[in-house]
C-alpha positions as CSV (number, residue, x, y, z in Angstrom):
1,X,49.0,-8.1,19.7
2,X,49.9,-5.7,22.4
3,X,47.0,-5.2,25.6
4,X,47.6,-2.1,26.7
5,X,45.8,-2.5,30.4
6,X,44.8,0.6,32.9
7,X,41.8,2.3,34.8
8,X,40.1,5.8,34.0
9,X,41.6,7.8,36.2
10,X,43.9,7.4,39.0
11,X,42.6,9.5,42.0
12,X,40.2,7.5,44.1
13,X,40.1,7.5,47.5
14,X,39.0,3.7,47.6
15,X,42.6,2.2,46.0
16,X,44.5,3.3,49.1
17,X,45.6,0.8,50.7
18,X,44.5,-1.3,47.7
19,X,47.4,0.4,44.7
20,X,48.3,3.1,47.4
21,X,50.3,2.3,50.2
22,X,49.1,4.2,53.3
23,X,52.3,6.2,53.5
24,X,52.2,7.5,49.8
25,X,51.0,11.3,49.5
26,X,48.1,11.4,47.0
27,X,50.6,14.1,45.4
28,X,52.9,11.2,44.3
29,X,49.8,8.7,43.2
30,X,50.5,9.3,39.3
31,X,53.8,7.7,40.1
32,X,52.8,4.7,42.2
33,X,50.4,4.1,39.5
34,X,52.7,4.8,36.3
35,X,55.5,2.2,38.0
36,X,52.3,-0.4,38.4
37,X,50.5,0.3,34.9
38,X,51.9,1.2,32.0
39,X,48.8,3.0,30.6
40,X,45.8,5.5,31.8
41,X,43.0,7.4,30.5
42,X,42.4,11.1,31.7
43,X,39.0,11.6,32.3
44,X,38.4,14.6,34.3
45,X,39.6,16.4,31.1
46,X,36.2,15.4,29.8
47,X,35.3,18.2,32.9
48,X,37.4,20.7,32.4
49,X,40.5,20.7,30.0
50,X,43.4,20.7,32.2
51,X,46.3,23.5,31.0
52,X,49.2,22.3,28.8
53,X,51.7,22.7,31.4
54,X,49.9,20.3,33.5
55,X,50.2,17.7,30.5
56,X,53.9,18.7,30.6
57,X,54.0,17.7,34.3
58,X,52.5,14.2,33.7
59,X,54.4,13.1,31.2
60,X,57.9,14.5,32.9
61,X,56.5,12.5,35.9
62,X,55.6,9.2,33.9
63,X,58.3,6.6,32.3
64,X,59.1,6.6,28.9
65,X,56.8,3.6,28.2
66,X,53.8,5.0,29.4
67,X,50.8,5.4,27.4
68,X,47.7,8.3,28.5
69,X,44.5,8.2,26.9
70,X,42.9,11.5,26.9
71,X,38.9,11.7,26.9
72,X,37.9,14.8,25.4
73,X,36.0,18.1,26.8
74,X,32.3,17.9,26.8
75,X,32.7,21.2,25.7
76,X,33.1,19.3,22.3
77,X,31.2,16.5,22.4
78,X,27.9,17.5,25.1
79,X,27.9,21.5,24.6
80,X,29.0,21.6,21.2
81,X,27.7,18.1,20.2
82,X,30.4,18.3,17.7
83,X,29.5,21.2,16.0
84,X,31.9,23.5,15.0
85,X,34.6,21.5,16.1
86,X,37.8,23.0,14.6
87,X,38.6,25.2,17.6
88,X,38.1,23.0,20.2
89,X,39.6,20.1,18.9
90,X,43.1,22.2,18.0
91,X,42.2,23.6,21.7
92,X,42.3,19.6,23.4
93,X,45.3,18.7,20.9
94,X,47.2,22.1,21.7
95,X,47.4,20.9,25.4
96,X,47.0,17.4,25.1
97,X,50.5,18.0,22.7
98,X,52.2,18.3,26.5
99,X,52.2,14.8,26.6
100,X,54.9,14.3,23.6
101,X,55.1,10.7,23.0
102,X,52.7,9.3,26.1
103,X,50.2,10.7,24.0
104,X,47.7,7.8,23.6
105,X,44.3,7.9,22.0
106,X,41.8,10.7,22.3
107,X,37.8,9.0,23.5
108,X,35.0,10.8,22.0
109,X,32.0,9.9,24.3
110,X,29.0,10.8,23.1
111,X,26.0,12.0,25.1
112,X,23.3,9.3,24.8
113,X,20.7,12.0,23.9
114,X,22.9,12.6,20.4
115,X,21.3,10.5,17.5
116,X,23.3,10.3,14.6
117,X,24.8,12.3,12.2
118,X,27.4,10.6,10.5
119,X,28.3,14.0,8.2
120,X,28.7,15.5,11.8
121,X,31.0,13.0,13.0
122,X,33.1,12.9,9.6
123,X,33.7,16.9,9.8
124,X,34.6,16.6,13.2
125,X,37.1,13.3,12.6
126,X,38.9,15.5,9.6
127,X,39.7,18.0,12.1
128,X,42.1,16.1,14.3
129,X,45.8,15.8,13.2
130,X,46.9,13.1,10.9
131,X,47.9,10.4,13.0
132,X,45.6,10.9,16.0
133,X,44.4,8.0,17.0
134,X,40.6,8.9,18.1
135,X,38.2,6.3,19.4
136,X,34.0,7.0,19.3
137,X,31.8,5.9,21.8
138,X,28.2,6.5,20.8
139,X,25.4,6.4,23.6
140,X,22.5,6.4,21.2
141,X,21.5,3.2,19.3
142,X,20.2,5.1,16.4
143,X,24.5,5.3,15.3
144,X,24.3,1.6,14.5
145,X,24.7,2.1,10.5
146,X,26.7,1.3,7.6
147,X,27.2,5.0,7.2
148,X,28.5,5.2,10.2
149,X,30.6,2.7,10.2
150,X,32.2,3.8,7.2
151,X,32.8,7.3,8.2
152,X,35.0,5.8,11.2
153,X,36.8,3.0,9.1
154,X,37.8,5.9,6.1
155,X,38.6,7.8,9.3
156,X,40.8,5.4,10.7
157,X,39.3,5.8,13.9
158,X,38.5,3.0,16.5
159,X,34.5,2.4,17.7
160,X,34.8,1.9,21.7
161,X,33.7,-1.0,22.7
162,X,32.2,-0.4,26.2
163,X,30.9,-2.6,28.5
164,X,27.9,-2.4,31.0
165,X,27.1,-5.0,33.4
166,X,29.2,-7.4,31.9
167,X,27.6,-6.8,27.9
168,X,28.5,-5.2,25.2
169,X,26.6,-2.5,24.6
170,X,27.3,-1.5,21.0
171,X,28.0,-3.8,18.0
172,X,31.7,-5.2,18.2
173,X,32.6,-3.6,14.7
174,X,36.6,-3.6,14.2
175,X,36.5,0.4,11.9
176,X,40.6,0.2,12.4
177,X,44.1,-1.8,12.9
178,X,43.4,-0.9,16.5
179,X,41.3,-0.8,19.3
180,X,39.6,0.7,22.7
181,X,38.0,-1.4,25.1
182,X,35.9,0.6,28.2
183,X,34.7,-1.7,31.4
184,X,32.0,0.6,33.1
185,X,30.5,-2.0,35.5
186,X,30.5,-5.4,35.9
187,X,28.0,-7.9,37.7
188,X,30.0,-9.7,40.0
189,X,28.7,-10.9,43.2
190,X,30.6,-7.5,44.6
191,X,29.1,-4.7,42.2
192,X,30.3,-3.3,40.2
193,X,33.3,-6.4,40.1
194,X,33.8,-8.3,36.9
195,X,33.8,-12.1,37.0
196,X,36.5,-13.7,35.8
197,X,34.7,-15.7,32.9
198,X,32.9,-12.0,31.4
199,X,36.9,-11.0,31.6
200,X,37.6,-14.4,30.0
201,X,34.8,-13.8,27.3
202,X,36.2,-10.0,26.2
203,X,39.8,-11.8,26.3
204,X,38.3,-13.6,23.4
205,X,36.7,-11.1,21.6
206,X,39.7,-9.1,21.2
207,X,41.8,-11.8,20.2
208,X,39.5,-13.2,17.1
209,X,39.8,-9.8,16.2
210,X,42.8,-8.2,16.2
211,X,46.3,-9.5,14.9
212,X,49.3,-10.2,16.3
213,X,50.7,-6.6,15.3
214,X,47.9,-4.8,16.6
215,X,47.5,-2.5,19.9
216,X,44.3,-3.0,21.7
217,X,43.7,-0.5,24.6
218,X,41.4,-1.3,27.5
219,X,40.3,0.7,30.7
220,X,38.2,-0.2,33.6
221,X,36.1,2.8,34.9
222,X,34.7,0.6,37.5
223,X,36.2,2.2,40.4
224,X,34.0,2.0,43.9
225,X,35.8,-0.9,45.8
226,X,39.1,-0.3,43.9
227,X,37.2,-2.7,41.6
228,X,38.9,-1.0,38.3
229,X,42.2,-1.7,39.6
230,X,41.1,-5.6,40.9
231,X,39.5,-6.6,37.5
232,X,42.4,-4.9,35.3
233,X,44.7,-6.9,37.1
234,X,42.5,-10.1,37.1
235,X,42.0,-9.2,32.8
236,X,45.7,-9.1,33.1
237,X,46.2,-12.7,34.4
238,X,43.3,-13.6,32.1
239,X,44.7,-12.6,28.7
240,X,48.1,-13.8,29.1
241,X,47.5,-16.9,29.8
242,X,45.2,-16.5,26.6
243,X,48.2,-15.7,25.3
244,X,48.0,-12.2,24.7
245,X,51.1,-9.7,25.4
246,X,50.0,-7.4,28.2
247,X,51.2,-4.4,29.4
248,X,52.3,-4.2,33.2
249,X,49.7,-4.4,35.7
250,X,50.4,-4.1,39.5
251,X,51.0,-7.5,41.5
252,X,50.6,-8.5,45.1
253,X,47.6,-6.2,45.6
254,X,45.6,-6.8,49.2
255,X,42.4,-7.5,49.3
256,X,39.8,-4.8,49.3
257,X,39.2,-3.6,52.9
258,X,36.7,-5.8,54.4
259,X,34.5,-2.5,55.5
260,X,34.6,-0.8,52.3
261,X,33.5,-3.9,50.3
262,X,30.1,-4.5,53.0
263,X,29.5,-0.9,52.5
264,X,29.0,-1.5,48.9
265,X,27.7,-4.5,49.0
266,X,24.1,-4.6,47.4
């Protein structure tokens, strides 16, 4: 199996001097962060759709082996709540096209006031190109069905695991021959840290259930504290000595600045 590790985003004012040297211009981040990971997942596109020529830009400033997730618009899945999805899902897959091959999977997160609908779900699925790999993230637990997982398995499309406060917050159902993996918080001494043995315990999950030729993609959204890129790195260590392949993650990091951490310190 293949770990494909990264954060949610890369622009956060709390991983300089933590990913970011002091001396590198937030205008070259995507760089320092594409030579230290080897994956990410847009989510401000889930806020507004960024333009395809600003896909373009990424992946002509990204190596050849880097991987970018791409959340959708809420336009589709909290203004919309996935009706009538044909034109803005050709709309996210016309730009997110700019990406050529670093295109990734595409996360649907659902709004946790959206019970299910699994006919709503299967529509909107069918109208994403062959080959897209999507991953669902449901918010409300009333999508917790056979129906529902069936819709995603005939779909081929991945259930998001996700993660809050060290738990799993929705049934660990493999729907596909890959899968997503989202850290929101952990409960680490340092909030919202993960502790290594809750990194240890998802390690596990994901290898009892994926084989060897899978691709398992997992992002930490944890990011006061730089604690997204510190636990990536740490789930890194974690689930290669597991012995898991994992993508590159950055090394040598310094600590977390000692004024930042007691500010966030509950």
């Amino acid at each position: 199996m293949t770990l494909f590790v990264g954060t949610s985003g890369w622009q956060y004012k709390d991983w300089r001097d933590v990913l970011y040297p002091a001396g590198v211009p937030v205008r070259l981040w995507l760089e320092e962060y594409a030579a230290r990971f080897a994956t990410v997942e847009i989510n401000n596109a889930f806020y507004r759709l960024p333009s395809r020529e600003t896909f373009e830009g990424w992946r002509e400033r990204t190596p050849p082996d880097f991987v970018v997730a791409v959340k959708a618009s809420r336009y589709l899945t909290h203004i919309k709540r996935l009706r009538e999805p044909e034109e803005p899902v050709h709309r996210l897959m016309n730009h997110a096209a700019g990406l050529g091959d670093r295109l990734g999977p595409v996360l649907l997160q659902l709004p946790p006031t959206l019970r299910a609908d699994p006919g709503l779900l299967d529509d909107c699925l069918g109208c994403f190109p062959a080959g897209t790999r999507v991953a669902v993230e449901p918010r409300h637990d009333s999508w917790w069905t056979p129906a529902v997982r069936e819709v995603l398995e005939r779909r081929g499309a991945a259930l998001c695991w996700a993660d809050v406060l060290a738990r799993p917050v929705a049934p660990l159902w493999r729907t596909t021959d890959w899968g997503y993996v989202r850290f929101h918080s952990g409960r680490a001494r340092r909030r919202p840290h993960y502790g290594r043995q809750s990194l240890l315990t998802w390690t596990r999950r994901i290898a009892d259930t994926w084989a060897d030729d899978h691709e398992v993609y997992a992002y930490f959204n944890n990011d006061p504290d730089a604690a997204a890129v510190l636990d990536a790195v740490v789930f890194a260590r974690v689930a290669t000595a597991a012995g898991l392949t994992v993508t590159r993650t950055p090394r040598g990091l310094p600590p977390v600045p000692t004024r930042t951490a007691r500010a966030r310190t509950p």
